[in-house]
C-alpha positions in Angstrom: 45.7 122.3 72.5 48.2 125.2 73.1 50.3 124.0 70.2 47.3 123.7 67.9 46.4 127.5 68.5 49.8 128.6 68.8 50.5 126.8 65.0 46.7 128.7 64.1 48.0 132.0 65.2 51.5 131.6 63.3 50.0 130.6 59.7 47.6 133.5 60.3 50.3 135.7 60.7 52.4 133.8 58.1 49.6 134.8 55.9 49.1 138.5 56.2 52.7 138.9 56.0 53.1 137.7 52.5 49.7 139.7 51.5 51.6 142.6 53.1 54.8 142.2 51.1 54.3 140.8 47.7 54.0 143.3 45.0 50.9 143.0 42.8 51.2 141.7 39.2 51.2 144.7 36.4 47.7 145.2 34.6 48.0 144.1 31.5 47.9 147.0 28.8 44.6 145.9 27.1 42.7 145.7 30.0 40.2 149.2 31.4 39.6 149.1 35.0 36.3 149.0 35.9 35.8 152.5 36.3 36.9 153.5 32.8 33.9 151.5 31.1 31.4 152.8 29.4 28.0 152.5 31.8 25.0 151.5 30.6 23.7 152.9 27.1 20.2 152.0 27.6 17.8 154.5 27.6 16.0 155.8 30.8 13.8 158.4 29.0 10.7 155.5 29.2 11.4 155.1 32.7 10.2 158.4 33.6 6.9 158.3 31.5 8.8 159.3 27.8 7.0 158.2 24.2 8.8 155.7 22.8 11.2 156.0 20.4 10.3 154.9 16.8 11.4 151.3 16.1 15.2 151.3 15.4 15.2 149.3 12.3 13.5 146.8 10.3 13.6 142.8 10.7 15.7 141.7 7.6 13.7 139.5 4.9 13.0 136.2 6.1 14.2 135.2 2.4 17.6 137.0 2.7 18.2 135.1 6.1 17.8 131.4 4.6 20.1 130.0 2.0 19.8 126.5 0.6 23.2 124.7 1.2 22.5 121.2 -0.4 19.6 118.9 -0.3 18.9 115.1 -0.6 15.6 115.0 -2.7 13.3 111.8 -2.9 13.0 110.8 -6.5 9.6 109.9 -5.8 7.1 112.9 -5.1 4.5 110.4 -2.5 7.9 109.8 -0.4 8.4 113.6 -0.3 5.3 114.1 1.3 6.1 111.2 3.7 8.7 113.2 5.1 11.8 111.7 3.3 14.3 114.2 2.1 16.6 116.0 4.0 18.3 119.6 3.1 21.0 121.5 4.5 20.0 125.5 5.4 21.7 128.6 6.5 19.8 130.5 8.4 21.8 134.0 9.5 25.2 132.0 8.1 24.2 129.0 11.1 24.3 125.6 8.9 21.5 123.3 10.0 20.0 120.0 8.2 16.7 119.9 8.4 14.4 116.7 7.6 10.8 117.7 5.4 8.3 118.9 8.1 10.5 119.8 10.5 10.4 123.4 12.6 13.4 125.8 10.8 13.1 128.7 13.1 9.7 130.2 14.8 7.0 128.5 13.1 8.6 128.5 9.1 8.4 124.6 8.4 10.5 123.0 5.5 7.7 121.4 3.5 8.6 119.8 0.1 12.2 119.0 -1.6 12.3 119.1 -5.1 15.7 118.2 -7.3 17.0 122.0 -6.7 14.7 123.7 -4.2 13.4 123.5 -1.3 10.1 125.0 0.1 9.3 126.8 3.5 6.2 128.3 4.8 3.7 128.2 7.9 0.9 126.0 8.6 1.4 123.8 5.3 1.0 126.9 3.2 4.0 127.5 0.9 5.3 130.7 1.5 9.0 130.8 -0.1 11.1 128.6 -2.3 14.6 128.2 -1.6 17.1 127.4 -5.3 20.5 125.6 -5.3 23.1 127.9 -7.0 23.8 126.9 -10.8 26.8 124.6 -10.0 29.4 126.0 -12.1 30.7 125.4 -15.3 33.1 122.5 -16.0 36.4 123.7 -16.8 36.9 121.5 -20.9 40.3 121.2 -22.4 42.4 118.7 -24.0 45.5 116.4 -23.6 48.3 116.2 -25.5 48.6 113.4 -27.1 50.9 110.9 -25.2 54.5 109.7 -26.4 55.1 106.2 -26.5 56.7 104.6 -23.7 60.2 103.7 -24.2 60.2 100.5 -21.7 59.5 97.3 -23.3 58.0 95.0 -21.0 56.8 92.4 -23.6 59.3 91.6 -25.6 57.6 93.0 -28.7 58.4 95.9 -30.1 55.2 98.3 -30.3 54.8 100.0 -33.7 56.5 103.2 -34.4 59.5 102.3 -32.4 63.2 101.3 -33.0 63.8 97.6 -32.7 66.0 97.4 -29.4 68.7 94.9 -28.7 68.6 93.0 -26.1 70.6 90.2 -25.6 68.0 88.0 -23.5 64.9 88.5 -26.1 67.5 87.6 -28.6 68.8 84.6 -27.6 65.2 83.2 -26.7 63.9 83.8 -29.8 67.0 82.3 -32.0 67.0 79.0 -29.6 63.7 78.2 -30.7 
């Protein structure tokens, strides 16, 4: 027993003599102390009985949060209103893929898919109509035309080009 608190009493001192002698590590030079922040920015005025302040700003459009990514549209409209179709919408830059009916955000709904739009609105009544962006135009151009290929594979010449000699071809066609 006398060993066991004997061996206590020397790790405890082993202990709080490293604490005691190892220098701390360097604060990085990005890092403010805890002290140095900023407190709290909220304001206490209310607390004390104070109007409120006038709202800070306005809620964005709800159009100019949602943006139509893609969309897979029935062809058939009686399938669109059975809740086939699925599109793909931004809302605040956050991609999500949504199936017809379902909740987007709060209580907007995606209601109906069409080839290249999609509608939203509350309670089944339409309230805004996503578009696709015009897909852009198709670069056109042409190829030059190509030059004939001077391997002969075949044995024949092809037209336009210099009769070759080669010794197999040759001697095939003379032995027969």
């Amino acid at each position: 027993m006398a060993f066991l608190v004997w061996g206590l009493l020397g790790c405890s001192a082993a202990y709080w003599l490293l604490q005691l002698l190892v220098t701390p590590v360097a604060m990085p030079a990005q890092a403010l102390p805890l002290s140095d922040r900023p407190g709290s920015q909220a304001d206490l005025t209310r607390l004390f009985g104070a109007a409120p302040a006038a709202a800070a700003e306005a809620l964005p459009l709800a159009e100019s949060r949602f943006k139509l990514l893609g969309l897979v549209a029935p062809k058939n409209p009686k399938t669109s209103l059975a809740g086939e179709g699925v599109a793909l919408i931004a809302v605040d830059g956050v991609a999500r893929t949504m199936r017809i009916g379902a909740t987007l955000e709060g209580d907007v709904q995606l209601l109906a898919l069409d080839s290249r739009s999609a509608s939203l609105g509350r309670g089944g009544v339409i309230s805004m109509v996503l578009q696709l962006a015009k897909p852009d135009v198709a670069a056109t151009g042409s190829l030059s035309p190509a030059a004939p290929s001077p391997l002969n594979l075949g044995g024949i010449n092809p037209p336009g080009m210099p009769p070759r000699s080669n010794p197999s071809v040759i001697n095939r066609v003379s032995s027969q």
